[in-house]
C-alpha positions in Angstrom: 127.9 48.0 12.2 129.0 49.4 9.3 130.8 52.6 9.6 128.8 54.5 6.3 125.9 54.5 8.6 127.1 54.7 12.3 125.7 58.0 13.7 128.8 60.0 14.7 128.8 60.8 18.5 127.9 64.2 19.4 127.2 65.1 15.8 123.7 66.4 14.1 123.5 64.5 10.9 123.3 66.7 8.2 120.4 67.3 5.5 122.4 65.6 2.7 123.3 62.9 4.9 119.6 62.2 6.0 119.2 62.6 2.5 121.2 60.2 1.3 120.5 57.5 4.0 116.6 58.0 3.2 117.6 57.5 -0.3 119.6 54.7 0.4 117.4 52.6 2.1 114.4 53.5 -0.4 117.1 51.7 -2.9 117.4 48.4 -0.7 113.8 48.1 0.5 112.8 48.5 -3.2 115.1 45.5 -3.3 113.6 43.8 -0.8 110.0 44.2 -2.7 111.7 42.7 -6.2 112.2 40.2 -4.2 109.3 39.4 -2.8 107.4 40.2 -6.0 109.0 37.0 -7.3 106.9 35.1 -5.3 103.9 36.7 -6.7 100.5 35.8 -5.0 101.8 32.4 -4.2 101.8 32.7 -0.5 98.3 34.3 -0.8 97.0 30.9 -3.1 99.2 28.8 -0.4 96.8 30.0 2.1 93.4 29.7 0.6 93.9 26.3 -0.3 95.4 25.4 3.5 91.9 27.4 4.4 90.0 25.4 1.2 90.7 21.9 2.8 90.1 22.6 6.0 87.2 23.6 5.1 86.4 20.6 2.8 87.8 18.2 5.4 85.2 20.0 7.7 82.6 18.9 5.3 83.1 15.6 5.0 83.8 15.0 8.6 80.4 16.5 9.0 78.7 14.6 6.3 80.3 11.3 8.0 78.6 12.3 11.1 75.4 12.7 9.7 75.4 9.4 7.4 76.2 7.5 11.2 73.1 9.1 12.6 70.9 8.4 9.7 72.4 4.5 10.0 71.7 4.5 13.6 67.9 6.2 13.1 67.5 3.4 10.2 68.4 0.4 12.6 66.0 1.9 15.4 62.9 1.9 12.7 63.8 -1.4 12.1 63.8 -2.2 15.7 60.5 -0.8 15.9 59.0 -2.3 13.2 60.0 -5.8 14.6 58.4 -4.7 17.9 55.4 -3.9 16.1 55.3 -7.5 14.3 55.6 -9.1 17.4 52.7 -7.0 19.1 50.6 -7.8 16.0 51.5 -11.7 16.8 50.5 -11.1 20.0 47.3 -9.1 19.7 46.0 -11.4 17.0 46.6 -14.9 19.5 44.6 -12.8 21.7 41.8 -12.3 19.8 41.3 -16.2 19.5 40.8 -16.0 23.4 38.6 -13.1 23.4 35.4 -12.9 25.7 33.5 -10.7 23.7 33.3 -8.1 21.1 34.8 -5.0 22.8 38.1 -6.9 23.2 37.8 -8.1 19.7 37.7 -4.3 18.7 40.2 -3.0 21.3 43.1 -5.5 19.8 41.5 -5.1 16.3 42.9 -1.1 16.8 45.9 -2.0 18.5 46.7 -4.2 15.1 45.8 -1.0 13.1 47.5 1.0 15.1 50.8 -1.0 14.8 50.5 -1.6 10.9 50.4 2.3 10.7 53.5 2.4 13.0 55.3 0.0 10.5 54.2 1.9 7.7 55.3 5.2 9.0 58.6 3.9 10.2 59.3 2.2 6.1 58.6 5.3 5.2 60.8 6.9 7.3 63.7 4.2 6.6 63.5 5.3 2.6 63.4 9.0 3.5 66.5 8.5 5.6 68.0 5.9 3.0 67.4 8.8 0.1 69.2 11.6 1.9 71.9 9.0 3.1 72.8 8.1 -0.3 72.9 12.1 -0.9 75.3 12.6 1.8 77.9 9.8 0.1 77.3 11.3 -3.1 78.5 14.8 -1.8 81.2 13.4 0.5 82.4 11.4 -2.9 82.4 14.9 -4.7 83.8 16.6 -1.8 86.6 13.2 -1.4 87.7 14.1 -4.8 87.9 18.0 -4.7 89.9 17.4 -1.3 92.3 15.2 -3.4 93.0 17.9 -6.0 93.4 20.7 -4.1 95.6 19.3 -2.0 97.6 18.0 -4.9 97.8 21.7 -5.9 98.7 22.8 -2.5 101.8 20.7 -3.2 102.5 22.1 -5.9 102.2 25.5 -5.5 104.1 24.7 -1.7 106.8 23.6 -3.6 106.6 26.4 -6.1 107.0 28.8 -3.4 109.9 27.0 -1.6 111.9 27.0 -4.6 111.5 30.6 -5.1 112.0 31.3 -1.1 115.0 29.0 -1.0 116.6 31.3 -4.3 116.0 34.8 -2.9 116.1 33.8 0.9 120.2 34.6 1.2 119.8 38.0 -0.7 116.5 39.1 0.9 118.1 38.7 4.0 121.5 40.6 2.9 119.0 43.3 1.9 117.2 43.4 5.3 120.5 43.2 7.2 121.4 46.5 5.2 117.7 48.3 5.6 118.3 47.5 9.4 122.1 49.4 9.8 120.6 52.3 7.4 117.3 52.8 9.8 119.9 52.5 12.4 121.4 55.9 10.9 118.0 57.5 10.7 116.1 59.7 13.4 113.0 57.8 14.7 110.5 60.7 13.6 112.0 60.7 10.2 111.9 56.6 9.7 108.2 57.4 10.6 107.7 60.0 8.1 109.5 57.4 5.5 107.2 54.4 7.0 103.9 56.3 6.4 104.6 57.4 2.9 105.9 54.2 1.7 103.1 52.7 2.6 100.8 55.3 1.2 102.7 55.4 -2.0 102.3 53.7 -5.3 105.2 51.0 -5.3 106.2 51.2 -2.1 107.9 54.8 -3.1 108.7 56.9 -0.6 112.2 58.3 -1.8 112.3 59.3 -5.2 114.2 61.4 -8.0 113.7 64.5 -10.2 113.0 62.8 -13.5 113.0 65.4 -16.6 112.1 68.0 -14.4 109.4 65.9 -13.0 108.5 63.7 -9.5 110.0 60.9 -9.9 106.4 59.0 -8.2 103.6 61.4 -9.5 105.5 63.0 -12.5 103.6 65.8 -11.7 106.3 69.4 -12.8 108.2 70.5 -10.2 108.8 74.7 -11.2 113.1 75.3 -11.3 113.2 77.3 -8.0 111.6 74.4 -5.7 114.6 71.9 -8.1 117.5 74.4 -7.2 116.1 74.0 -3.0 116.1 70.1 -3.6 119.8 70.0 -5.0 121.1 72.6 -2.6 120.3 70.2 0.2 119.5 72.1 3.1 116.4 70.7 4.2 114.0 67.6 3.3 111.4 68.5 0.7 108.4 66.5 -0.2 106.4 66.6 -3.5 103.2 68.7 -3.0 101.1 66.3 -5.2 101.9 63.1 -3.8 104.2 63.7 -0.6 107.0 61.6 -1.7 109.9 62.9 -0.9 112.1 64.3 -3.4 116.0 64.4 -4.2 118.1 65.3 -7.0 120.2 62.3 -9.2 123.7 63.8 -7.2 122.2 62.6 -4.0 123.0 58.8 -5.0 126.6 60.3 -5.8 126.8 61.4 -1.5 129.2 60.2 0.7 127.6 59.7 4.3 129.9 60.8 6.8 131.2 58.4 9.2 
């Protein structure tokens, strides 16, 4: 580890030390975030489009399904409606050998009955043909969207692993350095940093006095509460934003091996 930030043995840390480690690891986490910002919101457009395609291979997966059962309902109307031709054929031989007219009548309505089944089942065969050809014409848009997203996934993958591959060496010197300096800090304080940071605009938790200002909210700070900050002797937060504060000499500390 190095020794800037190995907690001495037996020692309290100091103010000015905590001080100066806080404000040290502020500096390489801010780093850290640089770095990351490179990469923008590509990870985030990586992600919908993964999501996007699933979704759209989904879809047509679906659509596929649905076509197949619309085939399968079209070949079973066309079953039927050969059935019904043959009982027709048959009915009407019968009525040649009928004995008198009630027979007649009673395969007259079985006819009628089967016409109306083969009508009903055409019917139902250009109903099913209609919303088949719908389904191909949405799995045909849907085929072509998938296409072009996933040629932008490819290149926005690509895109990213560039960046990732040309930060990935100093992002991780940055973290290895973020790690030994939390090392140096006491748990509850690392909280208290934690917390803010992720309140804070920026991902601020640390700043300086900036023309008599906070360095995060720029809000005044009145010339007794500056003289406390730059005398070091305990950790002061801004009462506006509750960042906390330290004077430009604090980057100029020595932390005490």
């Amino acid at each position: 580890m190095n020794k800037k930030y190995s907690k001495p043995e037996g020692k309290d840390i100091s103010i000015k030390e905590k001080l100066k480690a806080l404000y040290e690891l502020q500096r390489v986490v801010s780093e850290v975030d640089k770095i990351r910002t490179l990469r923008g919101e590509l990870p985030l457009e990586v992600q919908d489009l993964e999501d996007s395609i699933t979704g759209l291979k989904t879809r047509i997966s679906n659509l596929e399904d649905e076509i197949s059962n619309l085939n399968t309902a079209i070949n079973n109307k066309k079953l039927a409606i050969k059935e019904s031709h043959a009982l027709i054929a048959k009915y009407t031989e019968q009525q040649n050998n009928v004995r008198n007219n009630r027979e007649y009548d009673s395969l007259s309505k079985e006819i009628e009955f089967q016409n109306l089944e083969i009508e009903l089942a055409e019917k139902r065969i250009k109903e099913f043909t209609v919303e088949m050809a719908a389904k191909k014409e949405l799995i045909e848009a849907s085929a072509t969207d998938l296409a072009e997203r996933e040629e932008d996934l490819e290149r926005k993958k690509k895109e990213l692993e560039d960046i990732i591959s040309e930060t990935k060496i100093e992002e991780e010197k940055q973290k290895a350095k973020s790690e030994k300096i939390e090392s140096f800090i006491e748990p509850r304080l690392l909280t208290a940093f934690k917390r803010i940071r992720k309140n804070a605009r920026n991902g601020l938790a640390v700043v300086t006095i900036q023309r008599d200002a906070c360095g995060g909210c720029f809000n005044k700070i009145p010339p007794q509460r500056q003289l406390d900050i730059a005398s070091h002797k305990k950790i002061i937060v801004c009462e506006y934003c509750g960042r906390i504060l330290v004077d430009d000499n604090i980057s100029e500390a020595k932390v005490k091996a």
